[in-house]
C-alpha positions as CSV (number, residue, x, y, z in Angstrom):
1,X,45.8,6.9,3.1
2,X,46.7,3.8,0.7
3,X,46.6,4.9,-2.6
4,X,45.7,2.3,-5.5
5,X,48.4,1.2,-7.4
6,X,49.7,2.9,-10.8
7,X,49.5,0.3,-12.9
8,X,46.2,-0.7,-11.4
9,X,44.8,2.7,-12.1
10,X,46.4,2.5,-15.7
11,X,44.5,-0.7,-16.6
12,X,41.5,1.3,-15.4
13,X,42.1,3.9,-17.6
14,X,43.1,1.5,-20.8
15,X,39.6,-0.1,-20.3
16,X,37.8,3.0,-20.0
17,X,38.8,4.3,-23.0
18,X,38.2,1.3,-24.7
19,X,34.4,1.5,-23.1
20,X,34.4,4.9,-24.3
21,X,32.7,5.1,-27.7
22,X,30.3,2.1,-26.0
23,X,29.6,4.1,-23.3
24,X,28.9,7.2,-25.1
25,X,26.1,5.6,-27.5
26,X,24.4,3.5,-24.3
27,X,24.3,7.0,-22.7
28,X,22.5,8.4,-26.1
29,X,20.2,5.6,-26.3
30,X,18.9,6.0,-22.7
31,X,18.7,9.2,-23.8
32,X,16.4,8.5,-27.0
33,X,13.9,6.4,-24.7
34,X,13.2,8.8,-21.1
35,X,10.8,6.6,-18.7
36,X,9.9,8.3,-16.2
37,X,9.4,7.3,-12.3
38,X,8.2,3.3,-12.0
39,X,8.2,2.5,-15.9
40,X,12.2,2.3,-16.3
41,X,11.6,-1.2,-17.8
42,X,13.4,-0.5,-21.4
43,X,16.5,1.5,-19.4
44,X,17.2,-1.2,-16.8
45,X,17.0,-4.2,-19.5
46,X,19.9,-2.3,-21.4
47,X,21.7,-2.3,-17.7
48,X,21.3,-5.8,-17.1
49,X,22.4,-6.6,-20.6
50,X,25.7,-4.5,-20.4
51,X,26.2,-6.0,-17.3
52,X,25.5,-10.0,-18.3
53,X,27.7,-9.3,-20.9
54,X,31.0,-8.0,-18.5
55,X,30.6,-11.4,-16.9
56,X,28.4,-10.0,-13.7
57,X,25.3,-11.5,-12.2
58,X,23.0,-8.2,-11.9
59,X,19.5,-8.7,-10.1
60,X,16.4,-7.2,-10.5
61,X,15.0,-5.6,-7.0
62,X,11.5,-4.5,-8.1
63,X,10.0,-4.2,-10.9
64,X,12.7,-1.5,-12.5
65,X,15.7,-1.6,-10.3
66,X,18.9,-3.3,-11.1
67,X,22.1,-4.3,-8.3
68,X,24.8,-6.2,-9.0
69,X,28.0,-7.3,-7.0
70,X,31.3,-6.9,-8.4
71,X,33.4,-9.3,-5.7
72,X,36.7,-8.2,-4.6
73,X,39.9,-10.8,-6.0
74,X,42.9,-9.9,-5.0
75,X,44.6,-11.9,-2.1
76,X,44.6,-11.4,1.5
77,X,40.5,-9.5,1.2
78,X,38.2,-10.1,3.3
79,X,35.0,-9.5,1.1
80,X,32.7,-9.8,3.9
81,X,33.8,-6.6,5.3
82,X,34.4,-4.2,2.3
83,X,31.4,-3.4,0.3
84,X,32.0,0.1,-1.4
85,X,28.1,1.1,-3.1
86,X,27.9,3.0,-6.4
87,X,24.9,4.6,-6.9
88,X,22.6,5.6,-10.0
89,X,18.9,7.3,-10.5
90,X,17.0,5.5,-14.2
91,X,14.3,7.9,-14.2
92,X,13.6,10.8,-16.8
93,X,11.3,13.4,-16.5
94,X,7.6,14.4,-17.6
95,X,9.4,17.3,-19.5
96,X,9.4,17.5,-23.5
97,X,13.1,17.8,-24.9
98,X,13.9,21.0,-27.1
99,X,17.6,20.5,-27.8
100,X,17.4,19.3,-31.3
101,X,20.0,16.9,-30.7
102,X,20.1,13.9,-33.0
103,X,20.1,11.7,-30.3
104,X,16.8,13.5,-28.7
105,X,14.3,11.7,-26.8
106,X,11.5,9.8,-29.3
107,X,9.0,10.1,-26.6
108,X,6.9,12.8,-26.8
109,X,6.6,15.0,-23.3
110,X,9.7,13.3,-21.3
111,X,13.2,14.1,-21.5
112,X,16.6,13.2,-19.3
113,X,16.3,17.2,-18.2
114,X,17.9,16.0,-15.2
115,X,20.9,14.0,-16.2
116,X,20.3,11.0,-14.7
117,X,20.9,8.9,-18.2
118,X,24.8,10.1,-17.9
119,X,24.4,9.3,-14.1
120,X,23.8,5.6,-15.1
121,X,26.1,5.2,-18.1
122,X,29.0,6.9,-15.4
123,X,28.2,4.0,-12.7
124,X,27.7,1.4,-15.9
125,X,31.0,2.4,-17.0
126,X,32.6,2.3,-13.7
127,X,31.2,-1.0,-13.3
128,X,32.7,-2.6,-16.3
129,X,35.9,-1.0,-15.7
130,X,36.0,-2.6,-12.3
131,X,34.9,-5.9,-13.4
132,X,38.1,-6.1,-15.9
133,X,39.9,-5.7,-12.7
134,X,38.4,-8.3,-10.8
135,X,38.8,-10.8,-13.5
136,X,42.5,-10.2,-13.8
137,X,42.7,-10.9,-10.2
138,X,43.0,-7.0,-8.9
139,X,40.2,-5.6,-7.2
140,X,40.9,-4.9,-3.4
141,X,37.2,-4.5,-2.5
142,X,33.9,-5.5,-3.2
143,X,31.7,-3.3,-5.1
144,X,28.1,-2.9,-5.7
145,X,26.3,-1.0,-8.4
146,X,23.2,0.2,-7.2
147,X,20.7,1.5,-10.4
148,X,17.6,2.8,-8.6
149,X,14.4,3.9,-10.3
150,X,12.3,7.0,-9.5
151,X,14.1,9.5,-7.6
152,X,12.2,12.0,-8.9
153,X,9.1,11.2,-7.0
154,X,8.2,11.0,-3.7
155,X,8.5,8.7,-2.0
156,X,10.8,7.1,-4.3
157,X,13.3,4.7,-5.2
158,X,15.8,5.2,-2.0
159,X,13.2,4.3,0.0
160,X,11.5,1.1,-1.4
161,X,15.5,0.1,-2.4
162,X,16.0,0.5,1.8
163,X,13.2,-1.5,2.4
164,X,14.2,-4.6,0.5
165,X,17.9,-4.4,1.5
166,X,19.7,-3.4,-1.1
167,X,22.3,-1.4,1.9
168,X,23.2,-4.6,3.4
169,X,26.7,-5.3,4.0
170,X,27.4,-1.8,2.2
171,X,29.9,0.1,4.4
172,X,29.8,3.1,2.3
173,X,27.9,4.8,-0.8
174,X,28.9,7.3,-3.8
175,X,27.0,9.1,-6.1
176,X,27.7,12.1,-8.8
177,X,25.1,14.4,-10.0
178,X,25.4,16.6,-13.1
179,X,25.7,20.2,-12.8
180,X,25.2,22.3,-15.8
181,X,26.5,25.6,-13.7
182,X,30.4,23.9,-14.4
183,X,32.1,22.8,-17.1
184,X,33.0,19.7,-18.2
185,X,36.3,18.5,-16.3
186,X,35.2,19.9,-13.4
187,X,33.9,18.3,-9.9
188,X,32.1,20.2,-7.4
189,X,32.4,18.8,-4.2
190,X,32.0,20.2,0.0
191,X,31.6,18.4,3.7
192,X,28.4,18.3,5.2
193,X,24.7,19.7,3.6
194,X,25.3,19.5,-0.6
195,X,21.4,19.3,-1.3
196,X,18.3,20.1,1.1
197,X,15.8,18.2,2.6
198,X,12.5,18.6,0.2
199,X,9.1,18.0,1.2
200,X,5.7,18.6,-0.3
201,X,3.3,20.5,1.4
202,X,-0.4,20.6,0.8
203,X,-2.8,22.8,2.4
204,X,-6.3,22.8,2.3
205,X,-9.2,25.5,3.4
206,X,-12.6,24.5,3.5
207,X,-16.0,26.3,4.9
208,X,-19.8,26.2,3.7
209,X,-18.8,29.6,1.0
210,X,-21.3,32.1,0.8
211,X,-21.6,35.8,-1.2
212,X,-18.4,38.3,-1.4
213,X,-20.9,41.0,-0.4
214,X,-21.2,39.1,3.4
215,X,-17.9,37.8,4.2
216,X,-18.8,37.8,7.6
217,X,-21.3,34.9,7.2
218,X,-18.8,32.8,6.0
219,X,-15.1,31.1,6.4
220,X,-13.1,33.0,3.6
221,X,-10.6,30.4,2.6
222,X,-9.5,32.7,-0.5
223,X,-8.5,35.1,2.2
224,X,-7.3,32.9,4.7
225,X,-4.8,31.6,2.0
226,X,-3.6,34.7,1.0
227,X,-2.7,34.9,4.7
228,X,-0.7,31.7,4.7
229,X,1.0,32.8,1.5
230,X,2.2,36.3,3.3
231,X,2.9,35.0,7.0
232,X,4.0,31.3,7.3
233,X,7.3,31.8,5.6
234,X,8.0,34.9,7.9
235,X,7.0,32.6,11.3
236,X,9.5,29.8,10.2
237,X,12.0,32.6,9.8
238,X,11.4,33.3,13.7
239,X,11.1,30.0,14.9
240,X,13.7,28.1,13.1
241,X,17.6,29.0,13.5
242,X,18.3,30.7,10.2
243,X,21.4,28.8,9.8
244,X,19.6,26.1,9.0
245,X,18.5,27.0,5.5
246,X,15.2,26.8,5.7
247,X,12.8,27.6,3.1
248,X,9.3,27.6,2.4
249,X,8.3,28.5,-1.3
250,X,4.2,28.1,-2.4
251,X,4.3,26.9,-6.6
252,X,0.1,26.8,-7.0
253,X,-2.6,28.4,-5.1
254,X,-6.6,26.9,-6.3
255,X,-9.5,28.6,-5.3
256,X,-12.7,29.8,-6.8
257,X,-13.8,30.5,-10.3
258,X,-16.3,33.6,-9.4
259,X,-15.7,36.7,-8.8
260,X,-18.9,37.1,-6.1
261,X,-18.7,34.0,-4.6
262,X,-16.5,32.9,-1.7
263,X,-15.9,29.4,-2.6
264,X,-15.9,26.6,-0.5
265,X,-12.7,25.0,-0.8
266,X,-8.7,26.5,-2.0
267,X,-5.8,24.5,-2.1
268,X,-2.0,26.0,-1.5
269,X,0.9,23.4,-2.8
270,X,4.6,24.3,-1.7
271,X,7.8,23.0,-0.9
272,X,9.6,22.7,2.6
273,X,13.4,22.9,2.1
274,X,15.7,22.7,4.8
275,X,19.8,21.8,4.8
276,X,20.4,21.1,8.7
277,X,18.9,17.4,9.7
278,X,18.0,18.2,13.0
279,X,16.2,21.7,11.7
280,X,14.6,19.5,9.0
281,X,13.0,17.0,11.8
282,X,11.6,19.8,14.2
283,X,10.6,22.1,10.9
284,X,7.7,20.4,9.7
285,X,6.5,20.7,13.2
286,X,6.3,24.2,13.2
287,X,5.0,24.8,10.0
288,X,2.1,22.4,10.2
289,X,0.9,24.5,13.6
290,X,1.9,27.6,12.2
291,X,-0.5,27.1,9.5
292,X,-2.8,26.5,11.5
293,X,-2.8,29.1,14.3
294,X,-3.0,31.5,11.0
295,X,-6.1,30.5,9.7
296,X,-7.5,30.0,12.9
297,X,-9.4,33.4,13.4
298,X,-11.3,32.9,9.8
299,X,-13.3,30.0,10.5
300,X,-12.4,27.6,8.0
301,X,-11.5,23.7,8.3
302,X,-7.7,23.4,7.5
303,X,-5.6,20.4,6.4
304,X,-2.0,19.9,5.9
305,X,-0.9,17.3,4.1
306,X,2.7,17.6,5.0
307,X,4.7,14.6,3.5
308,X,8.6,13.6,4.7
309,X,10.1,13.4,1.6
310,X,13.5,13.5,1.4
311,X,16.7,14.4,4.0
312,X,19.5,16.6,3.3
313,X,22.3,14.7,1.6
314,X,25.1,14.8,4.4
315,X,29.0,14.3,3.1
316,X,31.1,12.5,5.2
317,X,34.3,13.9,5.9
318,X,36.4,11.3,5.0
319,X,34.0,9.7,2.5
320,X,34.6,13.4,0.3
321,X,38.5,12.9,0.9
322,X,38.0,9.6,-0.4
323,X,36.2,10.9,-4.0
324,X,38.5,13.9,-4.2
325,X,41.7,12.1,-4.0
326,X,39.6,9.8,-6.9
327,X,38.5,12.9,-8.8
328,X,42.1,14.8,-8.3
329,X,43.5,12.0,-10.2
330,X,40.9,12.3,-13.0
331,X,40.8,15.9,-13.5
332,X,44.0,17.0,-11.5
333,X,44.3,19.5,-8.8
334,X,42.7,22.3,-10.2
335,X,39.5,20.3,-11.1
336,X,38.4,19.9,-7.8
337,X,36.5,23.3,-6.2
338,X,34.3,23.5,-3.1
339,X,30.5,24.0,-4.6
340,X,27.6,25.6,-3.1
341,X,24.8,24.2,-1.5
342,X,21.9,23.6,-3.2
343,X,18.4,23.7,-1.8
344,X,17.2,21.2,-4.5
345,X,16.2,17.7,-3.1
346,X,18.0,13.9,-4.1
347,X,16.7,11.2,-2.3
348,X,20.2,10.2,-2.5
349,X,20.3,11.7,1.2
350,X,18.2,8.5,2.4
351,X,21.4,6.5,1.9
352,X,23.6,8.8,3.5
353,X,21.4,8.2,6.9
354,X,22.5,4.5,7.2
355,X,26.1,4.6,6.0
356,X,28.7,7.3,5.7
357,X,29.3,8.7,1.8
358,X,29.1,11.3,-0.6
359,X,27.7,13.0,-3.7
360,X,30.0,15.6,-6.0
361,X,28.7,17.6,-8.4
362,X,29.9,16.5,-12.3
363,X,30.8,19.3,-14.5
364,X,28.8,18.5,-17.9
365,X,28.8,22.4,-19.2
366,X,30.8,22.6,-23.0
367,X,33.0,25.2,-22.3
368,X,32.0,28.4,-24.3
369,X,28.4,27.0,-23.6
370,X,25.7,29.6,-22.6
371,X,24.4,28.7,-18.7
372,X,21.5,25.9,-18.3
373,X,20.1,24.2,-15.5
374,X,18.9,21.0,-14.5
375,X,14.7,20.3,-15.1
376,X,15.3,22.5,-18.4
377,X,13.9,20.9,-21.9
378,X,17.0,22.9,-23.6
379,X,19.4,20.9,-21.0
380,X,22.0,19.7,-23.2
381,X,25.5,17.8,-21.8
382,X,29.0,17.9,-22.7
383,X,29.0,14.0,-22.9
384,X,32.9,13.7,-22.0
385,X,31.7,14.0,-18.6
386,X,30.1,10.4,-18.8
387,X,34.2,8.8,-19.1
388,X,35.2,11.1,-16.6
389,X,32.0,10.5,-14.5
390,X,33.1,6.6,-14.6
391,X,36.5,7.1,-13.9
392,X,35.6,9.3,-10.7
393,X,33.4,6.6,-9.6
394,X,35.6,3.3,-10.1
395,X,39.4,5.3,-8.4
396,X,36.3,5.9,-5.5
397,X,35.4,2.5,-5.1
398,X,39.6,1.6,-5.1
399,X,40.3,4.6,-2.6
400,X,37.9,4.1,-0.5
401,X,38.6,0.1,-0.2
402,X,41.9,0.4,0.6
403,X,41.4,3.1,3.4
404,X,40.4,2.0,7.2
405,X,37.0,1.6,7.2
406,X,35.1,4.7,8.5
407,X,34.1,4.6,12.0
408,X,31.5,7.9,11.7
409,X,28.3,8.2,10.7
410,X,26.2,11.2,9.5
């Protein structure tokens, strides 16, 4: 495929650096001020503003999100056919920070446990870098930087940023997620599945409750729960092709505060998590009349409150050659591994249904560092990874606008 032009890459590289120290304290200062899902007011002001000031026209889509078109220059474009989408997530979460970091988050109970304020200073940095180009007269494609608020919630962020347009014109999107499992200088990346689908699943058992001493006289929902709990997993196992990755994990179970009375309503809340597409569409199906054909001998009302609420996120094949031929050049050959899949959802995959892309992990683990995870309050990141986070990102957009346009879609 084309491959951007040294010198081109160089001035990317030269302007990065430059961005780096400025980078580095916009990523701590997102960092100091966590909103979480819908509030991101304060985080996408300081986008705009970074933005205004590079020259660009960003624009507000709702009350939180922030886009903004970086037109191609260079001669002989067509900018009504490339379009190359960036993509970031503003939103913190409802978790209190215990890193002790002198950059730690001021608000008390919400942190950026998740990563998402180096995602946004990586496509902020990317941005800037790639408007330097397009001001000197050297950007090959259009780009546009996508800063979307709640992904953490569903439904969130993809989906109200689908509904007002903000794909249009886009041929293809790119994302990066931090991965404390790697270190720092290190991209995870695969074809295909690379997080599950995820959706919420309420149940709720109701009957007129009665005395633990006649449980005959009565709908048991304590019991009938515990019979969900034990069996629904097991028929998804034997209705759905295990190769699909299907999982069905239960996080609360509510019911009762006696121990002699059968109460009249319990409440199970789960999570459906499935990596196939076409196993993820027929899944919720089967579980919803699973449920039900389980609880049907005990005589209690059931409702399943089953909400869709997010895909898998599905790598394109060439999209991933596209961000590894950007990320070999970042972190060299050995940089670049195959990662596993990950059952956890990103709303990220709502993208990927319209246009072909991809999402690599980012490395952001000091090395030495004892293991973390993501949605931890002791989550702490090797912040070189926002620099090469950014650079990934902008030799993507390049790589990616100078191949043939993709003809597949997921």
């Amino acid at each position: 495929m084309p491959t951007p032009a040294r010198a081109v890459l160089d001035r990317l590289d030269t302007v990065l650096a430059e961005h780096g120290e400025r980078l580095r304290d916009l990523r701590r200062e997102i960092h100091r001020h966590p909103e979480i899902a819908w509030t991101e007011h304060r985080t996408s002001a300081l986008v705009r503003t970074e933005l205004e000031r590079a020259g660009l026209t960003p624009r507000r889509v709702g009350a939180t999100g922030v886009v903004c078109d970086i037109p191609a220059s260079s001669a002989g474009h067509d900018p009504a056919r490339r379009l190359i989408g960036l993509r970031a997530d503003l939103d913190a979460l409802p978790i209190p920070e215990e890193t002790g970091l002198p950059w730690a988050s001021q608000v008390p109970g919400l942190s950026h446990a998740c990563g998402h304020d180096v995602h946004t200073a990586s496509v902020l940095g990317a941005g800037l870098a790639l408007a330097d180009l397009a001001a000197r007269g050297e950007l090959p494609v259009g780009v546009r930087l996508v800063f979307q608020p709640a992904e953490e919630v569903q439904p969130g962020g993809a989906d109200a940023f689908l509904e007002q347009g903000v794909l249009e014109g886009v041929e293809q999107m790119y994302a990066l997620h931090c991965d404390p499992k790697i270190e720092v200088g290190t991209i995870g990346s695969r074809i295909g599945s690379i997080t599950s689908a995820s959706d919420p699943i309420r149940v709720t058992l109701r009957s007129h409750g009665g005395h633990t001493s006649r449980p005959h006289m009565t709908g048991d929902v304590v019991y009938a729960l515990g019979q969900v709990i034990a069996q629904a997993s097991g028929v998804l196992g034997r209705r759905m092709d295990p190769r699909a990755g299907v999982n069905l994990t239960w996080g609360s179970v509510q019911a009762g505060s006696a121990s002699n009375a059968i109460p009249t309503s319990g409440t199970l809340l789960g999570t459906l998590r499935v990596l196939d597409v076409a196993a993820w569409e027929r899944a919720g199906d089967v579980l919803d009349r699973a449920i039900e054909q389980i609880v049907a001998p005990y005589g209690v009302e059931v409702e399943v409150d089953h909400v869709r609420g997010v895909p898998p996120t599905v790598n394109e094949e060439g999209c991933v050659a596209h961000i590894e031929e950007a990320a070999r050049d970042v972190v060299g050959e050995d940089g670049v591994h195959l990662t596993e899949q990950s059952l956890g959802g990103e709303d990220f995959g709502w993208y990927l249904r319209r246009v072909p892309g991809a999402m690599v992990r980012l490395g952001v683990r000091s090395p030495g560092a004892p293991m973390t995870d993501l949605h931890r309050a002791d989550l702490v990141v090797d912040e070189r990874a926002v620099g090469i986070g950014a650079g990934v990102l902008a030799r993507t957009a390049l790589v990616a606008g100078l191949a043939p346009a993709p003809t597949v879609r997921p």
